[in-house]
N, C-alpha and C positions, 0 to 999 in steps of 0.2 A: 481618464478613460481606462478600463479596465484592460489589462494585457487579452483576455478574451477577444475583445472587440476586433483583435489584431490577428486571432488565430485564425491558421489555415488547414485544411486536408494537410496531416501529415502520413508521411509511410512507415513503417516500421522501424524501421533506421534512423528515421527523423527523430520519432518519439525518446529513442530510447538516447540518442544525443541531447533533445532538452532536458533528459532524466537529468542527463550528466550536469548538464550547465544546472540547471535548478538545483542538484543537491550539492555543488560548489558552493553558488551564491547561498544557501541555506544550511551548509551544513552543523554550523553551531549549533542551531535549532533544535535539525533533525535528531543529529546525535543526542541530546539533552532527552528529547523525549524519548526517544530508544531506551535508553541509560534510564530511565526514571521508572519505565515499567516493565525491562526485564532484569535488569541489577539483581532488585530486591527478592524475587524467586532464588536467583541464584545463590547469594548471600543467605539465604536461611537454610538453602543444605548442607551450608558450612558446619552453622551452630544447630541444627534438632540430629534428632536419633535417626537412622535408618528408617527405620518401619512407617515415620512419616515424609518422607522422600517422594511415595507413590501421590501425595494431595499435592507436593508443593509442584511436579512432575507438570502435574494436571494445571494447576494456575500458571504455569510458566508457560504451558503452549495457549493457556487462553490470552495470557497477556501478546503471544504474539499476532494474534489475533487484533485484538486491540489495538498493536501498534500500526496496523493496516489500515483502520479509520482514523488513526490519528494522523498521519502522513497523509490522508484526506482531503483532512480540516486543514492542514495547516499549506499544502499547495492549492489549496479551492483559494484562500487569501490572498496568496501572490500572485492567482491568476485572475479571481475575479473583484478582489478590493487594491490588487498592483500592491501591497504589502508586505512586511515580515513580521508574522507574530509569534509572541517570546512561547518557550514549552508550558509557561504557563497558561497563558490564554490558551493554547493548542488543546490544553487538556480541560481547561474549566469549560469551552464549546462542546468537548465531547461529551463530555459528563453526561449528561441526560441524550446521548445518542447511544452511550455504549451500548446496551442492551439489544437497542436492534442492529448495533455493527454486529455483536457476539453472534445475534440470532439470526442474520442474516448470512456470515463469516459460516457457523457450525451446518446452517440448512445449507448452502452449496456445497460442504463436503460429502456428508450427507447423501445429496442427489448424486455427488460423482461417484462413491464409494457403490450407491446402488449400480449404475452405469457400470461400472468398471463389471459388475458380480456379470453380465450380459457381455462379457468379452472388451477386450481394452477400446474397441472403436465408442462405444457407447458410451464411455467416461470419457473419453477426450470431447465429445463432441459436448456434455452437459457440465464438463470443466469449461469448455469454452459461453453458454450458453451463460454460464451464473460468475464469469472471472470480473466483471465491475460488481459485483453485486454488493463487495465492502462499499466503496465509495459513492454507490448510491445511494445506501444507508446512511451514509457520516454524512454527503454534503445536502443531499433532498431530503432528509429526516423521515422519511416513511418507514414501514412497519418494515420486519425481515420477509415477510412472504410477499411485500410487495416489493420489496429492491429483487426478491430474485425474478418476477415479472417484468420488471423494469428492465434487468439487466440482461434478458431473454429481448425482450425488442429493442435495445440499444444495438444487439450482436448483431442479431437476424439481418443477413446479406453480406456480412463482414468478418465470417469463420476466417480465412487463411491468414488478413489481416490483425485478427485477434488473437488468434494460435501465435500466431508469428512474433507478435509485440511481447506477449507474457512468457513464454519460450526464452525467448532472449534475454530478459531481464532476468529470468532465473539460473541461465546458465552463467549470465556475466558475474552476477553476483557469488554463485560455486566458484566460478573461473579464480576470483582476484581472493575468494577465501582461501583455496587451494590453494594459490602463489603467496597468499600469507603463511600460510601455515609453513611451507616447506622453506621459507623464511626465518621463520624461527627455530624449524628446526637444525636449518642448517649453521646459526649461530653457535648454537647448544649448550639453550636455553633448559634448566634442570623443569623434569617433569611437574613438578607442582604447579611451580610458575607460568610453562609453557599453557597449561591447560588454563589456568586467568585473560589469560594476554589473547589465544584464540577465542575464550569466551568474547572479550572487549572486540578483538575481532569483529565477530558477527552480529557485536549490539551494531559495530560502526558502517555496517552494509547492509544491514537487512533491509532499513528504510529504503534504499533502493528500488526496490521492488514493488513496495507501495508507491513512489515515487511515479513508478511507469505505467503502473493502472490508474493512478488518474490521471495523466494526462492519458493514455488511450480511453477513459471517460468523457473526458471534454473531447476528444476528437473522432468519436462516437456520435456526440450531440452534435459535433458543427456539423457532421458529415449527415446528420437522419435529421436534425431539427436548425439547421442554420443560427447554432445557440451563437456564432460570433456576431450573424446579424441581429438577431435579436438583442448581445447586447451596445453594440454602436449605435441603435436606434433607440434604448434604452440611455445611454448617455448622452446624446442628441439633443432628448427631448426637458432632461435636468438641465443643463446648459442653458437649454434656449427659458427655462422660467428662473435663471438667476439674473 
């Protein structure tokens, strides 16, 4: 039976503790697919000229994009097949999702960037409106224009909740970058190095983050569509024709 069937209403504290526990038991995982698709942006501003910095710039923040449905796909496993699958599989599922993760990912900023130009209340409120909108995309494969619908009635009724959950997850995640960083600096570690090792840093946190919008996804669903009941009565009914 899937760990689903077992979930409950959590609160924002709650979620952001199974973050933790889930990217424990997962971390090899996670880290692997972090490392595999922002590594490589980085490493090529090593080796090209300056003046092409500005394209790799640009695929480096879409990769971090990417790496927000992939942290998706690979807790959607452990939660609803109870599994651990390797960075490979994480990424050959995505594969034909990326697209509308991208286009999903880039239309929510998108609508917040307009919000914000209307005063800061109005971005907060359509950052909150469209913050599952990746993991709608990576785990329900619909188009981008429909995760950000989707992810407009997942929220509806549950602003302070959702504000509250994504908040935290990103301050936690600055939090423990911060207390890296000044870690290293207070070793002293020489500049070139120091700036590698913060990179690896924040390959090895960022998952976090993704980590805590989907589960505030599945607890979205349990709480608007009783997706836990639905799936114990979905496992139930396999059982009873084996």
């Amino acid at each position: 039976m899937s760990h689903l069937a077992h979930t409950r209403p959590r609160s924002a504290a709650e979620i952001i503790d199974a973050a933790f526990r889930l990217y424990r038991a997962h971390w090899g995982e996670l880290v692997m697919v972090s490392a595999l698709l922002l590594v490589p942006p980085a490493l090529l501003t090593v080796v090209t000229p300056p003046w092409f910095h500005s394209v790799i710039q640009l695929s480096e923040n879409l990769m971090f994009l990417v790496v927000q449905g992939a942290m998706a796909v690979l807790v959607s496993a452990a939660i609803e097949e109870d599994r651990a699958i390797s960075a490979g599989e994480t990424l050959r599922r995505l594969g034909a999702r990326a697209g509308s993760v991208l286009g999903a990912s880039i239309l929510s900023l998108i609508i917040i960037m307009i919000g914000a130009l209307f005063l800061i209340v109005p971005g907060v409120v359509l950052a909150v409106w469209t913050s599952v909108a990746t993991p709608v995309a990576a785990i329900e494969r619909v188009r981008s224009s429909r995760a950000i619908e989707r992810s407009r009635e997942l929220t509806r009724g549950h602003f302070w909740r959702t504000l509250g959950t994504v908040l935290f997850a990103w301050i936690i995640m600055f939090v423990l970058a911060f207390g890296g960083s000044l870690a290293i600096e207070m070793i002293g570690v020489p500049e070139a190095i120091s700036d590698g090792l913060l990179a690896l840093l924040f390959v090895a946190l960022f998952p976090f983050v993704g980590i805590a919008v989907t589960l505030l996804y599945y607890d979205l669903r349990v709480r608007n569509e009783g997706a836990d009941l639905v799936a114990m009565i979905e496992a139930l009914e396999t059982r009873s024709r084996l």
